[in-house]
PAKOLBA-550909 format. One record per atom (N, C-alpha, C, O, CB): residue number from 1; residue in one letter; atom name; x, y, z. Coordinates in nm, 4 decimals, decimal comma. Last residue first. Glycine has a CB too. Layout:
N
<NUM "A" "CA" <X Y Z>>
...
END
This chain:
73
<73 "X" "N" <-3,5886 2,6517 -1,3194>>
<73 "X" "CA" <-3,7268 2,5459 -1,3689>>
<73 "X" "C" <-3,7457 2,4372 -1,4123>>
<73 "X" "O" <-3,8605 2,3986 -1,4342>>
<73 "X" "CB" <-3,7905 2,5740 -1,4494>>
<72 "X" "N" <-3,5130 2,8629 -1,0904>>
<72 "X" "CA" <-3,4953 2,7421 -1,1630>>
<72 "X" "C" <-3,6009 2,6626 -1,2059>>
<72 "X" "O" <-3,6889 2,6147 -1,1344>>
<72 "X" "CB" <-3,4247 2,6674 -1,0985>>
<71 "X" "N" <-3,4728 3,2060 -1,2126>>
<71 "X" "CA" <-3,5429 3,1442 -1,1366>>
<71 "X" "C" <-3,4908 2,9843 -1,1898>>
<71 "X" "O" <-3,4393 2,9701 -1,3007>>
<71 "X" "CB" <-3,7009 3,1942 -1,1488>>
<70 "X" "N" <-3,2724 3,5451 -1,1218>>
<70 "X" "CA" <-3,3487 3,4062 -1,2530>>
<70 "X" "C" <-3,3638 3,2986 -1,1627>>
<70 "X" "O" <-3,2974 3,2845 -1,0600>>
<70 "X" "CB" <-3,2286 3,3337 -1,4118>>
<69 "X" "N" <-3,3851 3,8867 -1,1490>>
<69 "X" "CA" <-3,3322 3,7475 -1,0921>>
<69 "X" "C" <-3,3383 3,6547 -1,1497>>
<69 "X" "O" <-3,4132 3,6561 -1,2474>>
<69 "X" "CB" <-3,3763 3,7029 -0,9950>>
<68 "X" "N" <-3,3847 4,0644 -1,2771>>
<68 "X" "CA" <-3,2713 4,0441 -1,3253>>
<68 "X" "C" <-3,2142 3,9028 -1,2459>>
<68 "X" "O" <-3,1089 3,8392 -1,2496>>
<68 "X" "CB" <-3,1888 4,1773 -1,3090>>
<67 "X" "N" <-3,7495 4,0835 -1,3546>>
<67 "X" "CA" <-3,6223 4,0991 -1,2945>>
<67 "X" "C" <-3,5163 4,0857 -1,3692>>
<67 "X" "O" <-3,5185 4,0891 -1,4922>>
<67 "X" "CB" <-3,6052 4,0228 -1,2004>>
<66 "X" "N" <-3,8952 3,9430 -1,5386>>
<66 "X" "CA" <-3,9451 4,0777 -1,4749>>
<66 "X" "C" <-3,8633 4,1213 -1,4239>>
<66 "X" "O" <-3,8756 4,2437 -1,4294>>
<66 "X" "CB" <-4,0415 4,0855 -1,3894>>
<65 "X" "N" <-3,8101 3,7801 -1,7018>>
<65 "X" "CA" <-3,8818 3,8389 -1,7594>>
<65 "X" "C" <-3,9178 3,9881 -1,6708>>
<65 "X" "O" <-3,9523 4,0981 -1,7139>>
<65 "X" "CB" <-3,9835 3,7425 -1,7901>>
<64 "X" "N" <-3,7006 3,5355 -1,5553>>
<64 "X" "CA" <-3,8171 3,5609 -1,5115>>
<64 "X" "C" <-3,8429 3,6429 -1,6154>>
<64 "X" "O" <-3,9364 3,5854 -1,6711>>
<64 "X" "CB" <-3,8329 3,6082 -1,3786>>
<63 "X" "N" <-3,4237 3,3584 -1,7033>>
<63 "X" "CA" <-3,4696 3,4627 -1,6302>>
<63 "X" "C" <-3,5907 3,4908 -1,6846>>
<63 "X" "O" <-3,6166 3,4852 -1,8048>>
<63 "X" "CB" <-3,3852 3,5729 -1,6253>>
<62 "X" "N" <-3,3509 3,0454 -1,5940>>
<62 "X" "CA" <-3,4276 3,1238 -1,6904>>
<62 "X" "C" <-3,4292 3,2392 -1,6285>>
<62 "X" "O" <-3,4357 3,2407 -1,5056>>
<62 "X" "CB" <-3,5633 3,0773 -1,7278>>
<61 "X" "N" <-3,1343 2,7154 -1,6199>>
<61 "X" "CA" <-3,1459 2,8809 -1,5286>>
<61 "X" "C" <-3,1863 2,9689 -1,6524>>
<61 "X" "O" <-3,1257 2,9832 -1,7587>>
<61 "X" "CB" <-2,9644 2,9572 -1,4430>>
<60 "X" "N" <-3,1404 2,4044 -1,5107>>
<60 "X" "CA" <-3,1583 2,5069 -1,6320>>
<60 "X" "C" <-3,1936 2,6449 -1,5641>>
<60 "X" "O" <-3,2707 2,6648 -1,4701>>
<60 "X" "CB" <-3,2876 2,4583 -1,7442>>
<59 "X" "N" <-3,0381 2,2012 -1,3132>>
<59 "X" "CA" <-3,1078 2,2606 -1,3560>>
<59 "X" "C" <-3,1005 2,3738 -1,4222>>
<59 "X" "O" <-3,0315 2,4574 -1,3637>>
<59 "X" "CB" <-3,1567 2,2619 -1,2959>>
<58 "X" "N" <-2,7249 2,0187 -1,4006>>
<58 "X" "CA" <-2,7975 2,0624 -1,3118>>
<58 "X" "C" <-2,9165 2,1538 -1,3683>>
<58 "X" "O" <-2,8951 2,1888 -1,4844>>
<58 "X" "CB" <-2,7128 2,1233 -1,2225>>
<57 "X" "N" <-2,6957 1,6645 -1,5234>>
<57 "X" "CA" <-2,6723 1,8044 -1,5420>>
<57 "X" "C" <-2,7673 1,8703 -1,4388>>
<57 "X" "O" <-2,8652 1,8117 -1,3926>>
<57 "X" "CB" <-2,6989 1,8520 -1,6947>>
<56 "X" "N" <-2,5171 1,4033 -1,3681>>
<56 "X" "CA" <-2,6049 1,4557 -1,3165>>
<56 "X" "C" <-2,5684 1,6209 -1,4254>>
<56 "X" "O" <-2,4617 1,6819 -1,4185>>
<56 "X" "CB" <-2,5916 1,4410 -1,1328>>
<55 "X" "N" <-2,2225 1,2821 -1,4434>>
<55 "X" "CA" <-2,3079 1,2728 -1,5528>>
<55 "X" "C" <-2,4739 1,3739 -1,5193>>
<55 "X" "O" <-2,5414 1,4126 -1,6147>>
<55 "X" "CB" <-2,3292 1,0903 -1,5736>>
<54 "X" "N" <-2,0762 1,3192 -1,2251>>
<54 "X" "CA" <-2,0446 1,4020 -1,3251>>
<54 "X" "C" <-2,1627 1,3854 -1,3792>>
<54 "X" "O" <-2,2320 1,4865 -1,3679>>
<54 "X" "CB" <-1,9270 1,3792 -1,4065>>
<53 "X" "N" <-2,2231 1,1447 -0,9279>>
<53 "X" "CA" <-2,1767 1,1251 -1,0759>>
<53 "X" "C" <-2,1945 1,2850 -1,0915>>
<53 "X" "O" <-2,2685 1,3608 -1,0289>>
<53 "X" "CB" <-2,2803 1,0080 -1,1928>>
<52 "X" "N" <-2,1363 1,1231 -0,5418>>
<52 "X" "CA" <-2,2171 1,1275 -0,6235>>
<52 "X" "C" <-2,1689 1,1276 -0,8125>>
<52 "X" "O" <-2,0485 1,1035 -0,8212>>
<52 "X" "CB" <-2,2843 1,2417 -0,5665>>
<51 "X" "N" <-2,0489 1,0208 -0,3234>>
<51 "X" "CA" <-2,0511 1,1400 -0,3790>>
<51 "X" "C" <-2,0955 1,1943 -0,5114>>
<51 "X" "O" <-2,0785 1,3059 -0,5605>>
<51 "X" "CB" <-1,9541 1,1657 -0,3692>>
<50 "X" "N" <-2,0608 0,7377 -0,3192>>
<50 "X" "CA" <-1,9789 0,7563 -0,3764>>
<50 "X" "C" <-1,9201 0,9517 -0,3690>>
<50 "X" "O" <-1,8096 0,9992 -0,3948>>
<50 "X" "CB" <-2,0300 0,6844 -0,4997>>
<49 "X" "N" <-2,2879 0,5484 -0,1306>>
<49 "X" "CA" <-2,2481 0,6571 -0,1506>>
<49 "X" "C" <-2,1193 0,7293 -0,1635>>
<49 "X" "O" <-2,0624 0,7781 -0,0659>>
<49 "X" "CB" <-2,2955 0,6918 -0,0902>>
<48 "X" "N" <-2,3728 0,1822 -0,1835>>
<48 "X" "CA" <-2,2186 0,3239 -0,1729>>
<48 "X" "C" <-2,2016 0,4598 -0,2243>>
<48 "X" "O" <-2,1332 0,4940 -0,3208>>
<48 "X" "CB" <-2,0893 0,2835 -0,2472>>
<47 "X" "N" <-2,5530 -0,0198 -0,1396>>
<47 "X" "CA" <-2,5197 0,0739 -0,2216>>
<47 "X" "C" <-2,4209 0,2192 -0,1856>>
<47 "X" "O" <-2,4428 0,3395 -0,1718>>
<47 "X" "CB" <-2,6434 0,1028 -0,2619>>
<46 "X" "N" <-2,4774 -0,3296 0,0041>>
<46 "X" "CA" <-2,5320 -0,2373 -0,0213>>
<46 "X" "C" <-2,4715 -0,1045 -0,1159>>
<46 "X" "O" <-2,3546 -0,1001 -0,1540>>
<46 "X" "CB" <-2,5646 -0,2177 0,0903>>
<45 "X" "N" <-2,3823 -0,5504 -0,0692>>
<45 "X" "CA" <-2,5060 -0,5349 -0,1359>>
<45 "X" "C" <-2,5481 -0,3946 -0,0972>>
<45 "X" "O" <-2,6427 -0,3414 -0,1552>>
<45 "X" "CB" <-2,6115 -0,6463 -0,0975>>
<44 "X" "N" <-2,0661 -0,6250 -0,2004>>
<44 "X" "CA" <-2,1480 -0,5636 -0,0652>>
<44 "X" "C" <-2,2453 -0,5978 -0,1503>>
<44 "X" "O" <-2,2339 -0,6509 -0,2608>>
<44 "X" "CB" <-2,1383 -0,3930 0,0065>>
<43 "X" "N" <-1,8832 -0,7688 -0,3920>>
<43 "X" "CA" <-2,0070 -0,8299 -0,2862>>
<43 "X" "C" <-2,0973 -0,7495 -0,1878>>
<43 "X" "O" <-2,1820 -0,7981 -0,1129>>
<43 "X" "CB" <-1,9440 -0,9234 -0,1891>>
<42 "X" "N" <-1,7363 -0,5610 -0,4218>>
<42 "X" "CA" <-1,8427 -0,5665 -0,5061>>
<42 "X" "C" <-1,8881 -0,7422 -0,4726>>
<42 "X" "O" <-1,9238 -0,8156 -0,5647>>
<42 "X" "CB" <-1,7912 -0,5177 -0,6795>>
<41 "X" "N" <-1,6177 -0,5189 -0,1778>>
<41 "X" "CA" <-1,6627 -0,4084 -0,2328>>
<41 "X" "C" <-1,7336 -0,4802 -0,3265>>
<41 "X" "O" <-1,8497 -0,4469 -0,3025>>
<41 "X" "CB" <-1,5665 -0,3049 -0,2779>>
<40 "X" "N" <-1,4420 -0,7768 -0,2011>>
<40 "X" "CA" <-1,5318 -0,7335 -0,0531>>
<40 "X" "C" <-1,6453 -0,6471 -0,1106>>
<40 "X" "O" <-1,7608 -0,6880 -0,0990>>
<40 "X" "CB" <-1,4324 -0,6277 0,0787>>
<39 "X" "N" <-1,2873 -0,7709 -0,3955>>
<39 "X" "CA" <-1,3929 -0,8450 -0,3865>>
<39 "X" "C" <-1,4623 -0,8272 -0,2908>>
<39 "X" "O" <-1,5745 -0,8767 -0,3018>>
<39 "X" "CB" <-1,3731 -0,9520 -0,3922>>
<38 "X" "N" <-1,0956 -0,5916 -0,3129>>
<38 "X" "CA" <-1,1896 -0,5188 -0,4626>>
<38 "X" "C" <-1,3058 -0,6010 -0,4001>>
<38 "X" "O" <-1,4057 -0,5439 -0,3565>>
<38 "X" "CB" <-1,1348 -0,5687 -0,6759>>
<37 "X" "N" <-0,9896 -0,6928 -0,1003>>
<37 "X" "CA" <-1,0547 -0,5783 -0,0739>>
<37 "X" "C" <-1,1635 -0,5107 -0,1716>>
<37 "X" "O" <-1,2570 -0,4329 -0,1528>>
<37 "X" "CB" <-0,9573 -0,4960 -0,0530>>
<36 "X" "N" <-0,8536 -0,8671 -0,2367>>
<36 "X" "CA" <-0,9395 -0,9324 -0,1173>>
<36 "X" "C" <-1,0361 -0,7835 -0,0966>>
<36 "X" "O" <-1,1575 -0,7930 -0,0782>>
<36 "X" "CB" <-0,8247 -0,9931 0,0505>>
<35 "X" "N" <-0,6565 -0,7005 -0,3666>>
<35 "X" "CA" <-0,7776 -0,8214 -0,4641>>
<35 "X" "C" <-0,8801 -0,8456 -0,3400>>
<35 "X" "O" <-0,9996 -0,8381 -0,3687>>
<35 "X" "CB" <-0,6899 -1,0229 -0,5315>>
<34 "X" "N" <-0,5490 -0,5718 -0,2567>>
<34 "X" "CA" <-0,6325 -0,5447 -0,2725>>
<34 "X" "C" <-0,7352 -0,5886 -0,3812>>
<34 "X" "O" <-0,8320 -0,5457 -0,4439>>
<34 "X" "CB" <-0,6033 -0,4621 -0,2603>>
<33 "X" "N" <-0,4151 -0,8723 -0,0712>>
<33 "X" "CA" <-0,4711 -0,7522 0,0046>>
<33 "X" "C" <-0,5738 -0,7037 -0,0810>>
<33 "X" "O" <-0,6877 -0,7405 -0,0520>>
<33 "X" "CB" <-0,3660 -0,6368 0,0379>>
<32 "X" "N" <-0,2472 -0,9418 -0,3037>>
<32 "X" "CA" <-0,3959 -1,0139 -0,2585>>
<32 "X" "C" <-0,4343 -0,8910 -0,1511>>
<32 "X" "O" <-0,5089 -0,8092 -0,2049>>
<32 "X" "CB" <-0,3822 -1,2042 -0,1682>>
<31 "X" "N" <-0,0433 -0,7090 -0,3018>>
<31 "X" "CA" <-0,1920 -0,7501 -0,4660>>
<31 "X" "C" <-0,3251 -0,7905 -0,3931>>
<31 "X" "O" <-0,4380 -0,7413 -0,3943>>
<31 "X" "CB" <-0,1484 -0,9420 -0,6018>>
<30 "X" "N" <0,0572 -0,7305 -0,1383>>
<30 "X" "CA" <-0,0017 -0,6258 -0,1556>>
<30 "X" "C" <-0,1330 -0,6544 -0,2630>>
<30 "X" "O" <-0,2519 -0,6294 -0,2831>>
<30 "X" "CB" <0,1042 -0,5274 -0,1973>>
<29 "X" "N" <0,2147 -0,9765 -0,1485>>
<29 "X" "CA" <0,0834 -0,9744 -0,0697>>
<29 "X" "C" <0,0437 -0,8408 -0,0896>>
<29 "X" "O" <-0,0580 -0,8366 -0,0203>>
<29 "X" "CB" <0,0920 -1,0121 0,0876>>
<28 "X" "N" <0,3514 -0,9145 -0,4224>>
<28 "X" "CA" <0,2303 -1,0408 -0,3884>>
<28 "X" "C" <0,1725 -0,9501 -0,2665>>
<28 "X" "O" <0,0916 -0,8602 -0,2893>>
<28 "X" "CB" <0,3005 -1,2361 -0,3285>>
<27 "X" "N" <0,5172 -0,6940 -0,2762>>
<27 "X" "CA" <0,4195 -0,6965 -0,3881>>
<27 "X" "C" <0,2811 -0,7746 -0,4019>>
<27 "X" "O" <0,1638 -0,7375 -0,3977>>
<27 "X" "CB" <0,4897 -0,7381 -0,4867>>
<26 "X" "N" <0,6342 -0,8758 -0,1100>>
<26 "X" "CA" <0,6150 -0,7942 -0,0562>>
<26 "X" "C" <0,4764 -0,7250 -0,1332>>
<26 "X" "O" <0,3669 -0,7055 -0,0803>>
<26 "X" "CB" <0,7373 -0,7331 -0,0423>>
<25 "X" "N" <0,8320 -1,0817 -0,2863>>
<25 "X" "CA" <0,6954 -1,0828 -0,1748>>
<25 "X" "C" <0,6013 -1,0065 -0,1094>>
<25 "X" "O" <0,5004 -1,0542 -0,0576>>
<25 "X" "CB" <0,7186 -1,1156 -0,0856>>
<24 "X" "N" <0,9884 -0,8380 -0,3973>>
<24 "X" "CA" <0,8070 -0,8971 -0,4895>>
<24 "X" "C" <0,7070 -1,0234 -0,3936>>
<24 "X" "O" <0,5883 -1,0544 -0,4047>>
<24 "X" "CB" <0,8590 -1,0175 -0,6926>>
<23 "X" "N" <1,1999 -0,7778 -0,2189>>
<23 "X" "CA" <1,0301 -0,7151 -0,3376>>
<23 "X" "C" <0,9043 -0,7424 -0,3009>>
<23 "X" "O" <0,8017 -0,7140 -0,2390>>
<23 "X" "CB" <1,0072 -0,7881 -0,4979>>
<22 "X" "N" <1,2331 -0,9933 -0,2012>>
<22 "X" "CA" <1,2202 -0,9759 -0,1014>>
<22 "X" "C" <1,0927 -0,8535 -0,1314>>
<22 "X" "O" <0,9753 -0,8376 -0,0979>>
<22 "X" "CB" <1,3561 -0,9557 -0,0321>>
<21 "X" "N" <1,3789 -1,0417 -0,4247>>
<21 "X" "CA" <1,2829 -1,1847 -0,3215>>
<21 "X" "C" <1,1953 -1,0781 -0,2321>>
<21 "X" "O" <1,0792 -1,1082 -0,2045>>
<21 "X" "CB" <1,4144 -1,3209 -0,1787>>
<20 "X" "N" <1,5408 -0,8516 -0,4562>>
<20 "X" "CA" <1,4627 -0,8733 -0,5596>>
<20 "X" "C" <1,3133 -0,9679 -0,4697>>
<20 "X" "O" <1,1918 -0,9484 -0,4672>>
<20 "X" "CB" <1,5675 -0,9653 -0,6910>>
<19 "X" "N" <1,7168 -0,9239 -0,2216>>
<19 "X" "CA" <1,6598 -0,7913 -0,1823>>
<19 "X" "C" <1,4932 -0,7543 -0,3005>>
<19 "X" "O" <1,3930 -0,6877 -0,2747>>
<19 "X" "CB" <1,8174 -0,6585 -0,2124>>
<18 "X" "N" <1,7912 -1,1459 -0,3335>>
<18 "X" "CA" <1,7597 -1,1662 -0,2140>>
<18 "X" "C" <1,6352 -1,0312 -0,1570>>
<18 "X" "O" <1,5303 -1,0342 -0,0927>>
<18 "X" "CB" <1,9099 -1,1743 -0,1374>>
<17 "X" "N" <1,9777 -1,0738 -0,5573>>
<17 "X" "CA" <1,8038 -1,1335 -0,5577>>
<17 "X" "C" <1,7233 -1,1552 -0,4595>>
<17 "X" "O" <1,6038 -1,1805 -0,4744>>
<17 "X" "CB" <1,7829 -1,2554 -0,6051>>
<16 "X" "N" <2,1323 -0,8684 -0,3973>>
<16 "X" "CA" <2,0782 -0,8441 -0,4927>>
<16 "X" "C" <1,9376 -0,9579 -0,5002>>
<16 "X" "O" <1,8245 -0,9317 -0,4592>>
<16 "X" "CB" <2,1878 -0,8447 -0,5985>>
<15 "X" "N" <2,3271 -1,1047 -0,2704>>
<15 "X" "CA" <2,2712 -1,0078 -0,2346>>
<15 "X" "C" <2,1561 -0,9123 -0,3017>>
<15 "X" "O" <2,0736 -0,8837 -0,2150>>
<15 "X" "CB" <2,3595 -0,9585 -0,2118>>
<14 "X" "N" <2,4031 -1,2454 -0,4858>>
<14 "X" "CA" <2,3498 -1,3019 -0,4020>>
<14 "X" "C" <2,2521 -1,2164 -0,3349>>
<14 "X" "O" <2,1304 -1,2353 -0,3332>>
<14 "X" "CB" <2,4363 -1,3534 -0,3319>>
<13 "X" "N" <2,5860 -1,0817 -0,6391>>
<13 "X" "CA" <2,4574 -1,1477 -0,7116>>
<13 "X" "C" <2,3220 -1,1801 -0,6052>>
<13 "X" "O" <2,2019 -1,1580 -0,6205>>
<13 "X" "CB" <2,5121 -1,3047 -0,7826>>
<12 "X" "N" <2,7542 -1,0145 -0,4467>>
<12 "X" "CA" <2,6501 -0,9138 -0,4719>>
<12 "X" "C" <2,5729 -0,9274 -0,5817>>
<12 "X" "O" <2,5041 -0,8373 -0,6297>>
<12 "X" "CB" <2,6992 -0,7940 -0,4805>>
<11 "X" "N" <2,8647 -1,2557 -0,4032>>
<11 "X" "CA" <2,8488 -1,2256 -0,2990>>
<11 "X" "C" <2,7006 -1,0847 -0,3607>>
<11 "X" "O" <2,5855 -1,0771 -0,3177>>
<11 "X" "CB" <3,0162 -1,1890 -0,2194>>
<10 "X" "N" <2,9613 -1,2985 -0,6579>>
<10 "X" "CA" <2,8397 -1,3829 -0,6442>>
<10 "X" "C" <2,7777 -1,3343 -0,5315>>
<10 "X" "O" <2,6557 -1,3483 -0,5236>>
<10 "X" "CB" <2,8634 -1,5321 -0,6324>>
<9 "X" "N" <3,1442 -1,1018 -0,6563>>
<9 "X" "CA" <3,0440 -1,1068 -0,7644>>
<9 "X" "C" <2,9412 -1,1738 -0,7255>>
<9 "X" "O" <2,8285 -1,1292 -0,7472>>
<9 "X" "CB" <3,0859 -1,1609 -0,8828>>
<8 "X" "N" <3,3524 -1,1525 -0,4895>>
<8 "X" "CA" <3,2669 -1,0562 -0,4735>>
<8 "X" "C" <3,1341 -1,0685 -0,5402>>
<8 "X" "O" <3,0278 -1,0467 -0,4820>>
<8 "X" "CB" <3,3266 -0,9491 -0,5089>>
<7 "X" "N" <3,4362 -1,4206 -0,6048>>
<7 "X" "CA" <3,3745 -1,4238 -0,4798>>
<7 "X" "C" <3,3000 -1,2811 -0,4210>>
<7 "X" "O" <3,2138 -1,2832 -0,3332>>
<7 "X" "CB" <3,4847 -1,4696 -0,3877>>
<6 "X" "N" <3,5218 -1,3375 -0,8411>>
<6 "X" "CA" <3,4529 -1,4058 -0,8660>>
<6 "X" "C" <3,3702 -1,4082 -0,7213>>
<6 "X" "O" <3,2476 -1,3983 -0,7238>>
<6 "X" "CB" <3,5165 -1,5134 -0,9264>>
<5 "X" "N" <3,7667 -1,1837 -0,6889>>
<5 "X" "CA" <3,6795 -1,0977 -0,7938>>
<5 "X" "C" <3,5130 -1,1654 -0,7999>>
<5 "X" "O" <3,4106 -1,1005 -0,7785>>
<5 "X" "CB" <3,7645 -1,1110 -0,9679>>
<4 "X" "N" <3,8630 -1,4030 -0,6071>>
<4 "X" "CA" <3,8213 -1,2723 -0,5305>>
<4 "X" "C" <3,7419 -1,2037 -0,6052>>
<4 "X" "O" <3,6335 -1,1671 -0,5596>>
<4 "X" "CB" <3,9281 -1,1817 -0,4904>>
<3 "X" "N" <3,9870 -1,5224 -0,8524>>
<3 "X" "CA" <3,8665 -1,5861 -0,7461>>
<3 "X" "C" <3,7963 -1,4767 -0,6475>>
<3 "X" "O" <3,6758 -1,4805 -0,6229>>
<3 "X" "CB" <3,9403 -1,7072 -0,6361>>
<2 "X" "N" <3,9853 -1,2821 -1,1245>>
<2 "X" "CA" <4,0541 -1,3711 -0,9995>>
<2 "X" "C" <3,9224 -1,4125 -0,9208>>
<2 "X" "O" <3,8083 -1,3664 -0,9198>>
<2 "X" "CB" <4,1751 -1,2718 -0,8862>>
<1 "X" "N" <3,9062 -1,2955 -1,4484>>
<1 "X" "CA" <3,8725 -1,2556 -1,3125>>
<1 "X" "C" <3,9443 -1,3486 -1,2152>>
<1 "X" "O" <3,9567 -1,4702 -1,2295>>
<1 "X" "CB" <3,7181 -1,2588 -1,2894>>
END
């Protein structure tokens, strides 16, 4: 490689970690942001209506016997 060659190279080594630096500062503070934000949330004390759980089954559907309506029981 000629010196020119060598002087591009470092020029867009240079360039390059700079833009890498520039990342992952960027990253970091994203993290602490939602590290600061998880920990907020499970210090609340109060309770967070989420919308509620999957795990809820809903009431059982019978028909009456006299109709075709069905009733919940």
């Amino acid at each position: 490689m000629n010196p020119d060659e060598v002087n591009n190279l470092m020029q867009v080594m240079s360039n390059k970690i700079n833009q890498l630096t520039q990342q992952n500062i960027m990253l970091e503070a994203k993290i602490m942001f939602l590290n600061s934000t998880i920990q907020q949330l499970q210090s609340s004390t109060e309770k967070i209506n989420d919308g509620g759980t999957f795990d809820d089954t809903p009431p059982a559907r019978q028909n009456n016997g006299k109709t075709k309506q069905q009733v919940t029981t």
